[in-house]
C-alpha positions in Angstrom: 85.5 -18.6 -21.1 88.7 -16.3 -20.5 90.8 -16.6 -17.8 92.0 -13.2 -16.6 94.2 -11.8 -13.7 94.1 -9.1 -11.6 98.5 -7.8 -11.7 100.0 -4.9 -10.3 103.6 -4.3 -12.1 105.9 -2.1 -9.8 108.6 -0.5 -12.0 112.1 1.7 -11.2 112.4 3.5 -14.3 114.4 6.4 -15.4 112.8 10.3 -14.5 112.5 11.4 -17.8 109.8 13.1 -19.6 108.9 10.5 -22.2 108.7 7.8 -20.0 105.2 7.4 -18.1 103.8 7.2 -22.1 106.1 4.7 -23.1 105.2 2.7 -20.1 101.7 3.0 -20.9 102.3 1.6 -24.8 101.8 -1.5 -24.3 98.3 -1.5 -22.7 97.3 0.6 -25.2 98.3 -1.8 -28.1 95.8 -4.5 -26.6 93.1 -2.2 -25.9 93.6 -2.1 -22.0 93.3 0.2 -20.1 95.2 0.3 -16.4 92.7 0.5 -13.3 95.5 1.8 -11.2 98.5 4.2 -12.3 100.7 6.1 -9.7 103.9 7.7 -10.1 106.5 9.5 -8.2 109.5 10.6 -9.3 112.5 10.0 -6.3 115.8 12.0 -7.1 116.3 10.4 -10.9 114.1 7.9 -10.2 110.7 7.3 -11.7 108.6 5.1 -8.8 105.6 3.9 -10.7 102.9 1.2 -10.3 100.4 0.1 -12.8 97.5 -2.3 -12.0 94.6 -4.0 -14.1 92.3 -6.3 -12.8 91.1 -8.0 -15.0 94.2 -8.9 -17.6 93.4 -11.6 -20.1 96.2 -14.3 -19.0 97.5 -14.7 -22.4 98.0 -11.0 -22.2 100.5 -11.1 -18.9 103.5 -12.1 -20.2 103.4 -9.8 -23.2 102.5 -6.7 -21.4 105.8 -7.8 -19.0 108.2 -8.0 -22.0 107.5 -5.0 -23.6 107.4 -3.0 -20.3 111.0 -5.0 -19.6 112.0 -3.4 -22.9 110.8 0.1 -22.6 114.0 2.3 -22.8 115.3 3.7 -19.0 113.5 1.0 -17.5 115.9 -0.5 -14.5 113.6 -2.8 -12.4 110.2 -4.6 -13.3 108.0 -6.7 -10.8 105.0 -7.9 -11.2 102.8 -9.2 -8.5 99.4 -11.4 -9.3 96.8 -10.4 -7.2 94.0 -13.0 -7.6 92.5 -15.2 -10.5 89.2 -14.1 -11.9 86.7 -16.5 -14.5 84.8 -14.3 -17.0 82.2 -15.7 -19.8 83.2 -15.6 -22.7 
């Protein structure tokens, strides 16, 4: 069995043009694909939200350093929604 989780990270990033792909990097690299994206952009501001629910756990914490690292980047939350079993 894998444990996943359903998590929503909420980031303040830099409005630039390469940053919405940069920020979608490290999904990609594990083969996951977001349920949720928005983004806004406010003044130089990039608002943006990315959700999956059904993360494998082990994945979590990765995903969250590499979106910490992603260049323009100023503020990362993340927020666990709920806890889901799935067989294996």
């Amino acid at each position: 069995m894998t444990d996943t989780v359903s998590v929503l990270f909420t980031l303040h990033a830099e409005a630039a043009p390469g940053t919405l792909p940069r920020l979608l990097q490290p999904f990609a690299r594990r083969d996951l694909v977001p349920d949720q994206v928005k983004a806004r952009r406010a003044g130089d501001t990039l608002l943006v939200e990315l959700g999956v629910d059904a993360m494998p756990a082990e994945e979590l914490h990765l995903v969250e350093g590499n979106l910490s690292q992603v260049i323009g980047v100023r503020r990362l939350e993340v927020m666990r929604r709920a806890r889901l079993r799935a067989a294996a």
